[in-house]
N, C-alpha and C positions, 0 to 999 in steps of 0.2 A: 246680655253680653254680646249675643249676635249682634243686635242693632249698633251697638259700640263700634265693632272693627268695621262695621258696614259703613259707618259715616266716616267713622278715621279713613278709611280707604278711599271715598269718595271723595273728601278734603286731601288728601294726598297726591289724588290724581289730578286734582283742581288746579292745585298749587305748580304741580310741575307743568300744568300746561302754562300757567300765566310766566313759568319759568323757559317756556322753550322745550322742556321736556317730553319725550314719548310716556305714555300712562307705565304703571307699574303690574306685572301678576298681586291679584288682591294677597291683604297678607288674612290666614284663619284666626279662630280664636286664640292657639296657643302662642302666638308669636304677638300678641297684643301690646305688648313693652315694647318690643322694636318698632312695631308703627307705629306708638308715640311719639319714641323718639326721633322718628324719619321725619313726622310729622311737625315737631318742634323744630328738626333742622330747618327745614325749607319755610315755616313758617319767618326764624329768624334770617334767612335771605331774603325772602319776599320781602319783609320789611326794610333791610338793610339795600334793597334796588332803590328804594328812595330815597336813602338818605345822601348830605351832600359828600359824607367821606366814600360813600361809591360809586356816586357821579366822578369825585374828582379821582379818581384811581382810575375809573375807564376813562376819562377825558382827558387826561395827562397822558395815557398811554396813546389813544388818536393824535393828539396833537405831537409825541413824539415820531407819529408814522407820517405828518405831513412834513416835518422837518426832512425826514428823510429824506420825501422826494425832493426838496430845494437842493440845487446845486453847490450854494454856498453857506449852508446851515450852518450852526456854530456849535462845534463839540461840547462846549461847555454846558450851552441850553439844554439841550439833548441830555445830558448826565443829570443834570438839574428835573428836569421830566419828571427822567426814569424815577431818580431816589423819591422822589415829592410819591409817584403813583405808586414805589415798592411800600412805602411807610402807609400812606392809603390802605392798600391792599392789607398789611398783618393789625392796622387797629380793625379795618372789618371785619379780618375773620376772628379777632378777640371778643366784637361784637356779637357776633355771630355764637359763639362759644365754640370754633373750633381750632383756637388755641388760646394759649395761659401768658398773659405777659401782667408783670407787678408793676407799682407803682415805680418804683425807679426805671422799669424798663419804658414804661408811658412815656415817661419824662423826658428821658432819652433820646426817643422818636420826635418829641417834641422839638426840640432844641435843634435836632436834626431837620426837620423841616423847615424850622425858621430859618437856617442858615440856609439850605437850597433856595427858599422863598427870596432871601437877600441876595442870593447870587443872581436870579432872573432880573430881580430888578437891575441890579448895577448893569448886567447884559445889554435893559433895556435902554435905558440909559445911556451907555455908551456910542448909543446912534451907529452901529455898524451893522444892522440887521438890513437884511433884506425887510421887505413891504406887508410878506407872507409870515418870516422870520416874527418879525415885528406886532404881529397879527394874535399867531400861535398866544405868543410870552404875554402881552396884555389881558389876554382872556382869562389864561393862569393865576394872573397880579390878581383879576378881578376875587378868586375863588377861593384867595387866603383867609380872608373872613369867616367863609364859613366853615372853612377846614380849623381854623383853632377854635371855633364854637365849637363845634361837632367834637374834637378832639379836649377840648377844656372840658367839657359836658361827660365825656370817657373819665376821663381821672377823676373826675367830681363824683361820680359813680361807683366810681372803684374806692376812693375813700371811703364812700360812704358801707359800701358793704365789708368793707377791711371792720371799720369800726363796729360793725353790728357783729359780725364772727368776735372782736376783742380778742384777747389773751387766748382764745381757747385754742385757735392755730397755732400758735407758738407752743401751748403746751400738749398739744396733741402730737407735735412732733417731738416732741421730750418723749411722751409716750410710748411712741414708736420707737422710741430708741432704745429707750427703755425694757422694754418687753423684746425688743429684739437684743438685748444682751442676754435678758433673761432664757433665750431659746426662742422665738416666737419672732423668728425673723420675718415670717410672711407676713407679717401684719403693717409694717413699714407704710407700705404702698397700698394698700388697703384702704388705712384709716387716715395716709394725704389724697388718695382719691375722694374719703366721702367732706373732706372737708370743701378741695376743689369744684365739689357737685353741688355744694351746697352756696359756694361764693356765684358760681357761675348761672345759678337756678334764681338768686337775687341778683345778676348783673341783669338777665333779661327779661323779669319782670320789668327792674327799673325803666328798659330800655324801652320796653312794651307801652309802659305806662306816659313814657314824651311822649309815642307814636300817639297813642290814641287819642290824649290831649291837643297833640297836632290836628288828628283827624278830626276829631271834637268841634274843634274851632273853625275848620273846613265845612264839616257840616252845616254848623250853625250860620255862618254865612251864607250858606248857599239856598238853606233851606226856608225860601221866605213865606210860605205855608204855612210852617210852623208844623209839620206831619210827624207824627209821632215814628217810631222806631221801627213798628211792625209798618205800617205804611209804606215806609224807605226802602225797607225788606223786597215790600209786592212791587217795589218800581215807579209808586205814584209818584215821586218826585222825580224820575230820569234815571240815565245809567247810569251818570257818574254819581248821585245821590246813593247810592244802590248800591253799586261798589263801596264807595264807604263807610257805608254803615256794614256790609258784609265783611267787611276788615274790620271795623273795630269791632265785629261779636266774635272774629276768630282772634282776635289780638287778647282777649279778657278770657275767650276760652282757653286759649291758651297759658294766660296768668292761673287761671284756676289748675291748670293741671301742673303749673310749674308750683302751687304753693305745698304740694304735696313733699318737694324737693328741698324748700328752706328752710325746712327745721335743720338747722345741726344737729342736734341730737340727738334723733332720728336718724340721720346719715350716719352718724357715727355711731352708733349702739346697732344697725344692723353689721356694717363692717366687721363688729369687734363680733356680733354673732356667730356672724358667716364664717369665722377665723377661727373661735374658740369652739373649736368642736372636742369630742370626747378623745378624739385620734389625736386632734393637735395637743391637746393637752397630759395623755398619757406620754406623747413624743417630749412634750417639754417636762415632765418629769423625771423623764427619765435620764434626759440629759443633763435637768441640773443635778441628780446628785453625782451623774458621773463626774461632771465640771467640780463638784465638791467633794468629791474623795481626790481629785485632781490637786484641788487648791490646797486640802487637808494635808496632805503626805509632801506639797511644796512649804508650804508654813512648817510644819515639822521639822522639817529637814532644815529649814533655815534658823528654826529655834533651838535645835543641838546643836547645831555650828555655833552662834552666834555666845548661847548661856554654857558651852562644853559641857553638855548635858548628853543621857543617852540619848536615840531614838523612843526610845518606850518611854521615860520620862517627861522626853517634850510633848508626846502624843496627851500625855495625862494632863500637861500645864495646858492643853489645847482644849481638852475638857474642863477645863476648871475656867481659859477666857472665855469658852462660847456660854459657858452659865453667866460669868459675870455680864456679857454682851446681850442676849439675853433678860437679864434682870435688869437690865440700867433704863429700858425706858424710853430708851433717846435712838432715834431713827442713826445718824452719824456714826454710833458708833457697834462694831462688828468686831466678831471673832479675828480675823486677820489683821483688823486698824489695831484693838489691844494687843495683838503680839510685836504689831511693829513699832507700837510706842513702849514697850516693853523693853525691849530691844536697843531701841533708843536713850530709853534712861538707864539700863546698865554699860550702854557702850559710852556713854557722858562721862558717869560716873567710875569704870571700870571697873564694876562689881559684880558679883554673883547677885539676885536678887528677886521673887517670882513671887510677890507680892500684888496682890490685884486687889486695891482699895478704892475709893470713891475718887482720891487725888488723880490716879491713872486714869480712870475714866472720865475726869475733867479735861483731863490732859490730851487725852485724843479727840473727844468733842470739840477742844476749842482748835486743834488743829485742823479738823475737818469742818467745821463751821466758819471759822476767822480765816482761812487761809494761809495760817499762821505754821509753819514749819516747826518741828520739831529745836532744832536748833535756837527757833528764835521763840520758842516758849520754854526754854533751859533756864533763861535765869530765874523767874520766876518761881517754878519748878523745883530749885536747887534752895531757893532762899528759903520753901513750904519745907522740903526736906527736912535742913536744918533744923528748922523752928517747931518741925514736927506740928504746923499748922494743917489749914486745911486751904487748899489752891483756891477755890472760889473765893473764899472769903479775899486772900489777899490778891486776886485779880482786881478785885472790887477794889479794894482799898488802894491798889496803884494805881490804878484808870481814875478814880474819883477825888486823889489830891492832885493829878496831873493836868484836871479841866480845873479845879480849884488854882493852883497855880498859876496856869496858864492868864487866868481869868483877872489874877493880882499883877501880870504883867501886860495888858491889857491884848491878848492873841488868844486864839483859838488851835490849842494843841492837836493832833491826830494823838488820842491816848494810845491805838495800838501800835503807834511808833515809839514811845514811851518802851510801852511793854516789851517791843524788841530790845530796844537801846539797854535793857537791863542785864541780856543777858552777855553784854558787850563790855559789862563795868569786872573791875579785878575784883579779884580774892580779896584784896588788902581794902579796897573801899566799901567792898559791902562787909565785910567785919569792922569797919571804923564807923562806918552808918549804924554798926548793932545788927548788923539781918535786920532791921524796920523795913516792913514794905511802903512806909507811909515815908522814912527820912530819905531812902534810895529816891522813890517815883518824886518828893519835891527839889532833889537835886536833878537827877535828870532832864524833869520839866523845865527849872531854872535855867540851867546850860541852852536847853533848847529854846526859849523864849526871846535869850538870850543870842540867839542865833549862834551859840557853840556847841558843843559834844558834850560828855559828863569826862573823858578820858583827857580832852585836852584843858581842862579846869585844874583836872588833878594833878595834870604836867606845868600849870602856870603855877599850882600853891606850893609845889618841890620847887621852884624858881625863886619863887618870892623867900623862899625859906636860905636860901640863899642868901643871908641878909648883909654881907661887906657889898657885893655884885650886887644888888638889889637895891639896896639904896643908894649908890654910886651912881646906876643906871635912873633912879628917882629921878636925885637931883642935877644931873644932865638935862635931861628933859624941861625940867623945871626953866632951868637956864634959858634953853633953847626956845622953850615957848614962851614962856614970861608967866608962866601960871602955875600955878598953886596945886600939888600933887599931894594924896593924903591917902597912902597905900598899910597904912598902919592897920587897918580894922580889918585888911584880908590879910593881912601877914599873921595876923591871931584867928582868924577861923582858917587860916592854914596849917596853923600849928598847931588847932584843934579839930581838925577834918572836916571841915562845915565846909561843904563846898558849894553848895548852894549859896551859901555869903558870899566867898569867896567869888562866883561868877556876878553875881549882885555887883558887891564897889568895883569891878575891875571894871564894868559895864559905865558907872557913874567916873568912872576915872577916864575911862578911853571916851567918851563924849557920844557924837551924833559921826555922822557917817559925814554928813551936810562939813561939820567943822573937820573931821579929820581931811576930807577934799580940798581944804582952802589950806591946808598946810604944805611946805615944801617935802623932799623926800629923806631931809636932813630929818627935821623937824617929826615927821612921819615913824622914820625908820628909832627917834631917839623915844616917841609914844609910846611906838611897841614894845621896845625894849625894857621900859621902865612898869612896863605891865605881866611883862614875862612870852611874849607872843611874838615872832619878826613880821615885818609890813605888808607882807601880800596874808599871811593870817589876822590880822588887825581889822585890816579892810574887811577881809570876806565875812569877818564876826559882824560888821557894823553894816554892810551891805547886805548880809540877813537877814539881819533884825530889822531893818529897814522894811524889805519886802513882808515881813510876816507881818508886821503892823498894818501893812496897808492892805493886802489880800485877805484877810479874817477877821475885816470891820467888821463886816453883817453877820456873821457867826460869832464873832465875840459878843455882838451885841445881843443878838437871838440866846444864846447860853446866860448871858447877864441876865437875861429875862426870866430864863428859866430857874437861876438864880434867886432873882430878888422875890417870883412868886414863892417860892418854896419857905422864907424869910416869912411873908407878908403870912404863909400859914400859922406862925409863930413855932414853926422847927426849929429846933439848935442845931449849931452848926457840925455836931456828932452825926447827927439824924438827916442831915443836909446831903452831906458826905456819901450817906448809907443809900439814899434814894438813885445820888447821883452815877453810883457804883453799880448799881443795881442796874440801873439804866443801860451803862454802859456797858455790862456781862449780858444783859441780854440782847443787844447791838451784837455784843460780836458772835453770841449763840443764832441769831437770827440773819444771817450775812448771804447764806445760799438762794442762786438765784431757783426757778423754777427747773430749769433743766438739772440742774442738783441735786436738787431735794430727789429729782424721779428716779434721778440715777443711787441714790444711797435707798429709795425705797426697793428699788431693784435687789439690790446689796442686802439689806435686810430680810427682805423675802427668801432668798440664799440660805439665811441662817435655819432656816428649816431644816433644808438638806443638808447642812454642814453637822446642824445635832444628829444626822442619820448618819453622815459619813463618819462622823468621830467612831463611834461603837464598830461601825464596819472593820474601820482600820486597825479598831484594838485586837482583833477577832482574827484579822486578816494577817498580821505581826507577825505573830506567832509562830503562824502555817510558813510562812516565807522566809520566818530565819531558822526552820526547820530544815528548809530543801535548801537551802545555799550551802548548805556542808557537802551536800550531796551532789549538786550543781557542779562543786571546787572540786568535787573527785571524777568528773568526767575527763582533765586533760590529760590527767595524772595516768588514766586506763587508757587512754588511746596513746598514749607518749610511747608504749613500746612499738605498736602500729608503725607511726610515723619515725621510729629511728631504721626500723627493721626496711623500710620503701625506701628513707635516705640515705641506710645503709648500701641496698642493689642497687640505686640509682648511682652512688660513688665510685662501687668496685666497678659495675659494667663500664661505666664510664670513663674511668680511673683516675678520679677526682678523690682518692682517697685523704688526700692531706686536711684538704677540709669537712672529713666528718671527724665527730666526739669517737672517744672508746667504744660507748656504750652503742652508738649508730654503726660502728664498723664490726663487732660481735653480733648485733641482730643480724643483720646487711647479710653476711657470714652463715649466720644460721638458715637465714629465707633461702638463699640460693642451695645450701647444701638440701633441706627441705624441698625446694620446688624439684631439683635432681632425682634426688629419691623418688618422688613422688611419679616424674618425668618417667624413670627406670621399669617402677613397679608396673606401670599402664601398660608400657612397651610389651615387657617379656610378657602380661596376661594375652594383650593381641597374639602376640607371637604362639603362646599357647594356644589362644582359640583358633588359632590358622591352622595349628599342627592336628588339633583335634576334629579340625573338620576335614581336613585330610584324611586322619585315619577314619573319619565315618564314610569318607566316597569309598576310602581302599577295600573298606567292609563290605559295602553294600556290592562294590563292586567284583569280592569274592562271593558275595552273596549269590550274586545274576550267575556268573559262571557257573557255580554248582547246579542251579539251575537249567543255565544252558546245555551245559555238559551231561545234564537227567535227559533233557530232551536230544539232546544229538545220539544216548545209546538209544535212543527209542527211533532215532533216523528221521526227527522232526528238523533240522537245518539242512537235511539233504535238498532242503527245497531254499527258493531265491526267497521267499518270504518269511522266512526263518532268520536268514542272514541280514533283511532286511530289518526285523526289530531287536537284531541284534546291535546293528548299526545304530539303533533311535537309543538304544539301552546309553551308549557309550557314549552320543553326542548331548543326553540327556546329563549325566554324570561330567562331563568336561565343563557342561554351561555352568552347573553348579558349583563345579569348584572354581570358574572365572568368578561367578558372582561372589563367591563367598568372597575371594581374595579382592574385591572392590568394594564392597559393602561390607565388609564385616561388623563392622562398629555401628551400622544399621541395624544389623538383627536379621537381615531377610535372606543371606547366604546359605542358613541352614535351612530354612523354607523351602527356597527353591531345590536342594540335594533333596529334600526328603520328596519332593513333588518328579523331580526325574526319575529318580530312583523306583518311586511308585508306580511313577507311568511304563518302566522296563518289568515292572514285575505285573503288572495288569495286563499288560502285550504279550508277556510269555505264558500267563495264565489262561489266554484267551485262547491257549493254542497245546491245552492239557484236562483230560478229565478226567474222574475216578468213576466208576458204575455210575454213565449216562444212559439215558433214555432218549431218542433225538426223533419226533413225529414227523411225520413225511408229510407235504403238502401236495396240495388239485389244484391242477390239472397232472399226469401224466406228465414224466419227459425227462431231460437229463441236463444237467450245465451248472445245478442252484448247488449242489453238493457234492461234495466232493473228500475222498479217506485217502490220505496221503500213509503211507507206509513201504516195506525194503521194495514191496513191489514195483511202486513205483505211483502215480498216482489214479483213484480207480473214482470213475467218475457212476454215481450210484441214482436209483430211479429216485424220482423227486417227491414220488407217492411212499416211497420205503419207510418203514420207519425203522432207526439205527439203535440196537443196544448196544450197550458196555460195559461189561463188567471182568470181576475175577472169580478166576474157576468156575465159570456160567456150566462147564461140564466137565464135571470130575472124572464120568468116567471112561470120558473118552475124549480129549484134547484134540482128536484130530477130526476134518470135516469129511464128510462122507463122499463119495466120488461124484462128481455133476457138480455140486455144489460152490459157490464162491464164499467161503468164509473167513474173517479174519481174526489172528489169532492177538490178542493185547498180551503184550509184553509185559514183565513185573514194573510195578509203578510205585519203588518205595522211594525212589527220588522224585518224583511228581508229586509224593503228599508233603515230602520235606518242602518242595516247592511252594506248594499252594500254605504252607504254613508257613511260613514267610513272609507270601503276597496277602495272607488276611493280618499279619501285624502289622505291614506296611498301611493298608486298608486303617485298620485303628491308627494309625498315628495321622495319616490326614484327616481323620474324623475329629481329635484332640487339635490338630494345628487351629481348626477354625474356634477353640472354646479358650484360645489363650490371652483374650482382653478381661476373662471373666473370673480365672481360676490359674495357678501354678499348673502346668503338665508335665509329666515325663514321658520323653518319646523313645521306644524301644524298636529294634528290629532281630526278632526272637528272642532271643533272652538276654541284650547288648544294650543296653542304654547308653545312647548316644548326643541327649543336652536335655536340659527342663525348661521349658521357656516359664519364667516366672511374669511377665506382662505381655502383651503387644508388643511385639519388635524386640523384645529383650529374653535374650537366652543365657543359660549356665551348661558351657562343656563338660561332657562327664571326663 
């Protein structure tokens, strides 16, 4: 494998130098497909430098740049050039394989250059060139030669690999089409690439294989030695010997790696691999049966309309066609074609009718095989009906006396025009015929042989029945021509329905087309008369029958043959019939072309999923006409909704004339509700304002009691007393601003209970009951200090201060020398400090109020519960 990309890269870099090229970075093992392919490009250039179609694409274009320089060139030449070297240049690079043109577009080119080619000439010709002028365009003349060789030699090639690929391109694109209706769109382009790979891997063989026959015969000439191959190789013959034999082993190496590429089959069976993967195919499953619950619930719905059937009944007759479709065998026909020819024959016939017999499934097969409409296989149809036959058979039976017929008037009928034109005949003629499918198809055919209708036979024999006018109009004629008129033998198969007679002698009566021409338009108009038809219908019968005689010689005669063989078997003419019938039902079963057949195999493969989707839908019914009761009571519950919004949208607006009662009572109720509701919000704020008022006015008789423990104690006789007196009161203000901003926040009472706390921790800070207070080292005075009536007494720093009550019973007073101080009763200090510790607890509770309801109290006063984060309840 090394050695492989080693040489392909060596041959690679070869070629682009003989090309002019800079060398390429080598490619490694894993990219070994693209430098073949690189390696196939440049080899198919290499080759195509010598050929004459890309000489004459760069020579046309030099010789358009010397015109150029001429001062008096002629615009025309110049265009002429251009187009000759632009057609040059796209069959090269088709040569080349890097691009696709088909045989009409070959041809195209062709035709186009012959005409450029004809224009230089005339040019030349016209003797007004310049010397140079003159020069250029002769050389050009010279090189048309081998540009339609070269270019003949192209199409000859291309035919030739069209015909080896055959039919299979055509039906590969059916394919594609096919499968991409099926879901399997990506394969489209796929499987026209591997056919394309494989035309274009046999163009450049072919093209490989003149080269090197070319070279072949180069060698051979040159090589008068007679040196074998390896010799040519080592040079013993010259450079140029050498060179080409070193092209023609790369031109066959080449071939060999291109036959890897011309199998179709090959191309195509990897494409469809590479496509059909387990993904792609779960995807298109999935999607056909959605496409068949789709198709299922549209057929349905069209089969209760159509039979005034439930839904659930027609789903049922849906199971019952896809059995029938199904069992019948025949690719044409499906679940959806029996419902629509279903459909068809009781909308014919105007009847209820759900009958699925072997006739039905005739009946949609020949519609989908023959092409054949519904409408124009009705009479037929209608006549099996009646007769309670079976449609095959009498298909057979009109197709097979209609060539029989045809065949006794010496033309070759289209039976499946027959077959329409039946269902075009009245009520009254096919009950005169008997419902025969054998008397109907030999009148019909007759009329048409006849170059007439079967309808305008049966308007000649109510004419002839006419018999004062009928024979008055005879013998006028009679007069008028001088000839002998003998209308007696159709005036009785007119009176007996035979209208196939009937078109017979009127035929022997009105003559040839040839004689009715040579008559006047007296004479003309007095023919037609006496035959029941006026003159311009006369003529067109007899200028019919004309034509059909002479266009369906060799068909008549080929059928005559067919004919007499079947005689010479020694078949009765029962049995003649039966073959012939046979024949022609399976003609018209067999009529789809290939892209047909793919697209109904498509169609067929469907009915998989259609038998999934049937059950689904039965299943699914149910459930959905469960919920549409339920569905229908959604506007029913929002309808008060919507009058109650159109109601206030009315009164605000006072657009009341245009609502309902019942919008102007809701309307009425919503606003009286939204008021209320407006009210009750109102007065709660206003409560919760009023109640955090009275919690500051509490707190703030709270502080004073307080205060007022400490001022008999002679504690605000100092500036620092009166100062946290003042934080007490500015603390308490803020809170009751915030409350009255935020209330509806939650954080109003927060903030009171946080002032509030902060005035009782500042007045706390400035009361004790039986303290203990150690004195600190060094010596000295300043760090403490006993404010009392004395005034304030600044104490040693090393002292250490007690405090209590009744420290001495029994003697309250201090002894002489001594500096003692006496504590006053402190039963308002404890009330104090009991107070400052529930305040204390209730900041401790503010921070647990995301996790738990609280109730905040201050002494025994519960004053709000906050039951979340930011949400409180006033007591």
């Amino acid at each position: 494998m090394a050695d492989d990309i080693k040489k392909i890269n060596d041959q690679i870099n070869k070629l682009r130098a003989e090309l002019g090229k800079d060398p390429l970075t080598p490619f490694n093992i894993a990219d070994l497909e693209k430098a073949k392919a690189l390696l196939s490009g440049l080899g198919a250039e290499v080759r195509e430098m010598s050929s004459d179609l890309d000489y004459i694409s760069k020579s046309f274009k030099d010789s358009v740049n010397e015109l150029a320089k001429q001062k008096n060139y002629l615009s025309d030449a110049k265009k002429s050039f251009n187009g000759i070297a632009s057609i040059a240049q796209k069959i090269t690079e088709y040569r080349k394989g890097e691009s696709s043109l088909n045989e009409k577009q070959l041809k195209n080119l062709q035709s186009q250059a012959k005409a450029k080619f004809e224009e230089l000439r005339a040019i030349s010709k016209s003797g007004n060139l310049s010397k140079e002028n003159q020069k250029e365009v002769k050389k050009a003349l010279e090189e048309q030669k081998n540009f339609n060789d070269s270019l003949e030699r192209t199409i000859e090639i291309q035919k030739q690999v069209n015909k080896e690929i055959g039919l299979l391109g055509t039906g590969i694109e059916g394919i594609a089409k096919s499968l991409s209706k099926l879901g399997f769109s990506n394969l489209s382009q796929p499987l026209a690439d591997a056919i394309e790979k494989t035309k274009n891997a046999r163009l450049q063989t072919k093209l490989n294989n003149d080269e090197i026959a070319k070279t072949t015969t180069e060698i051979s000439a040159q090589n008068k030695n007679q040196l074998s191959e390896a010799q040519l190789r080592a040079g013993f013959g010259g450079k140029e010997l050498k060179e080409l034999q070193l092209k023609n082993d790369f031109l066959k190496s080449q071939n060999a790696e291109l036959s890897t590429q011309t199998n179709k089959y090959k191309n195509i069976a990897k494409a469809l691999t590479d496509q059909l993967t387990k993904a792609n195919l779960i995807d298109f499953a999935f999607t056909s049966l959605v496409n068949a619950l789709k198709s299922v619930d549209e057929s349905t719905g069209k089969l209760a309309k159509n039979l005034n059937i439930s839904a659930g009944d027609a789903l049922k007759l849906q199971r019952e066609l896809n059995s029938a479709a199904n069992n019948s065998n025949t690719l044409s026909v499906t679940t959806k074609g029996l419902g629509e020819a279903l459909m068809a024959v009781n909308g014919q016939l105007g009847i209820f009718n759900t009958t699925i017999d072997k006739n039905l499934i005739s009946f949609e097969q020949l519609s989908k095989t023959a092409g054949l409409t519904y409408d124009e296989l009705s009479g037929v149809y209608k006549i099996t009906s009646a007769t309670g036959g079976d449609l095959e058979a009498n298909t057979k039976e009109i197709m097979a006396q209609a060539r029989l017929t045809g065949q006794k008037f010496g033309v070759a009928l289209n039976e499946k025009e027959v077959l329409k034109d039946i269902s075009n005949i009245s009520a009254a003629t096919t009950l005169s015929l008997g419902k025969s499918g054998t008397a109907i198809a030999n009148a019909v055919s007759t009329a048409k042989s006849l170059g007439m209708e079967l309808s305008k036979v049966d308007n000649i024999a109510g004419s002839l029945l006419e018999f004062e006018q009928s024979i008055q109009n005879e013998l006028s004629a009679e007069l008028l021509l001088n000839k002998d008129l003998n209308l007696e033998k159709a005036r009785q198969a007119a009176l007996n329905n035979d209208l196939a007679t009937v078109a017979s002698e009127i035929a022997k009566q009105a003559g040839s087309a040839a004689e009715f021409g040579k008559m006047n338009r007296i004479q003309q108009e007095a023919l037609a008369a006496a035959v029941g038809m006026g003159r311009e219908e006369l003529a067109k019968t007899l200028f019919t029958q004309e034509q059909i005689g002479n266009l369906t010689g060799d068909e008549y005669e080929l059928r005559a043959k067919q004919i007499n063989d079947l005689e010479a078997k020694g078949l009765s003419q029962a049995r003649i019939k039966e073959e012939l019938g046979k024949k022609s039902l399976d003609d018209l079963k067999n009529q789809n072309n290939i892209q047909e057949k793919l697209t109904q195999s498509a169609e067929k493969l469907n009915e998989v999923f259609v038998s999934l989707a049937i059950p689904i839908m039965q299943i699914v019914t149910p459930i959905v006409d469960l919920l549409i009761p339920a569905l229908q009571l959604i506007p029913i519950l929002l309808a008060p909704i919507y009058d109650t919004f159109s109601g206030i949208s009315g009164i605000l607006t006072g657009s009341t004339e245009s609502l309902s009662t019942m919008e102007t009572i809701m309307g009425g109720i919503g606003i009286v509700a939204a008021g209320y509701l407006a009210i009750t919000k109102g007065i709660a704020l206003y409560e919760g304002i009023i109640a955090m008022r009275k919690a500051n006015a509490l707190l703030i008789d709270q502080t004073s009691v307080a205060l007022e423990a400490a001022k008999k104690g002679g504690i605000l006789s100092t500036i620092g007393a009166l100062t946290i007196q003042l934080g007490v009161q500015m603390g308490l203000l803020s809170a009751s601003l915030a409350t009255n901003a935020a209330l509806t926040f939650g954080i109003g009472v927060a903030i009171a209970v946080a002032a509030a706390a902060a005035g009782y921790y500042a007045i706390k800070a400035l009361t004790a009951d039986d303290m203990v207070s150690q004195g600190n080292t060094p010596a000295g005075y300043g760090k403490r200090t006993l404010l009392g009536p004395e005034g304030a007494i600044a104490l040693n720093d090393k002292d250490t201060v007690l405090a209590g009550t009744n420290l001495f019973p029994k003697d309250n007073n201090s002894k002489e020398g001594t500096n003692t101080i006496i504590q006053q009763d402190n039963t308002e200090s404890k009330r104090t400090n009991q107070l400052l510790e529930s305040s204390v607890q209730a900041l401790n509770e503010l921070t647990k109020l995301s996790s738990r309801p609280s109730v905040f109290k201050i002494g025994t006063d519960e004053f709000f519960t906050a039951t979340s984060k930011y949400s409180y309840q006033i007591q």
